[in-house]
C-alpha positions, 0 to 999 in steps of 0.5 A: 437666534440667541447668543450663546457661551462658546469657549468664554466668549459669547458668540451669535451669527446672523445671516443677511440677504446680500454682502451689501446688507452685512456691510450696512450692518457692520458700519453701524456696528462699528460706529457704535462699537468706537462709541463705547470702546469695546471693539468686537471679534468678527468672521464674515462667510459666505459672504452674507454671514457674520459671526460675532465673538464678543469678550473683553481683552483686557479682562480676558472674559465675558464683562457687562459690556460685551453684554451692552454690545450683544444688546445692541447688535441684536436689536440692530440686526431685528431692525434690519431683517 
């Protein structure tokens, strides 16, 4: 399960057991995400899945932080599974 350059945005989908899991999940990913004001793009499916697409807006491009936030989602994601 590794993030992967899909149309200039490093892009990963990560499966959860239920909705309430993802949910738990995206707090602590936004939480961090205002911390460090970047601010990733997201599609939650079937209601366990989430796809993050992860590029900076004002850059218009992949920057070290969306690499900082791929990071941390990651190893959030291996805490929780």
């Amino acid at each position: 399960m590794s993030w992967i350059i899909k149309n200039g945005k490093l892009v990963n989908t990560f499966e959860f057991k239920s909705q309430t899991e993802l949910a738990t999940f995206l707090v602590k990913i936004a939480k961090y995400a205002d911390e460090i004001h970047h601010h990733p793009d997201y599609e939650v499916f079937q209601c366990s899945k989430v796809t993050f697409s992860l590029f900076t807006h004002d850059k218009n491009g992949i920057t070290e932080l969306d690499y900082k936030l791929s990071d941390f989602i990651s190893s959030q994601f291996s805490l929780d599974v």
